[in-house]
N, C-alpha and C positions, 0 to 999 in steps of 0.2 A: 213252133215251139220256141222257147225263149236260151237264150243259152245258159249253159252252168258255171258261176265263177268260182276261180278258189277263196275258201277260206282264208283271209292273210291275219298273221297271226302279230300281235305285236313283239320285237327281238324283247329277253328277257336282260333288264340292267340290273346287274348286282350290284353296278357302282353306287344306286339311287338307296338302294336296299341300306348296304355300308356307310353312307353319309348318315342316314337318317339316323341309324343306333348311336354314332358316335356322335351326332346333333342330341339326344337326349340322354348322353353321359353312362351309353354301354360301348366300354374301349373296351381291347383285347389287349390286355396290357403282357409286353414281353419284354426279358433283360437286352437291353440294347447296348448298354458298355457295364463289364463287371469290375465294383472297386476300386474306381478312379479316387485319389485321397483328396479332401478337402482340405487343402493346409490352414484357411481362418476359423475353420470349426475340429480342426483337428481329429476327423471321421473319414471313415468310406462312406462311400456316395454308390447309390446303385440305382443306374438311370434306364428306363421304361420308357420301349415307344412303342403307340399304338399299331398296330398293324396293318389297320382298315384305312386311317387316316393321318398318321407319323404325330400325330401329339407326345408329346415327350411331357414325361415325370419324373421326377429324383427322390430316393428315400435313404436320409443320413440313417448310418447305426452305429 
């Protein structure tokens, strides 16, 4: 008889997972600094980084 091998499984990457959303523009956008002031536009600024992949955003109000 022949012998029995195991099953190998491949490990699971989330990292591959996580690039790929944020490669086709699904961030998990979170406040990353709150209300730093703009002094040339005279606003807060409220800056967003992804969390999968540190892309950073800013949104004047």
């Amino acid at each position: 008889m022949a012998d029995i091998l195991p099953f190998q499984r491949k490990p699971k990457t989330p990292a591959t997972k996580r690039s790929a959303l944020c490669a086709n523009g699904h961030h998990r956008w979170v406040v990353w600094q709150s209300k730093p002031f703009d002094v040339k536009r005279g606003k807060l600024v409220t800056v967003y980084r992804c969390e999968r992949c540190g892309a950073e955003r800013s949104e004047s109000k």
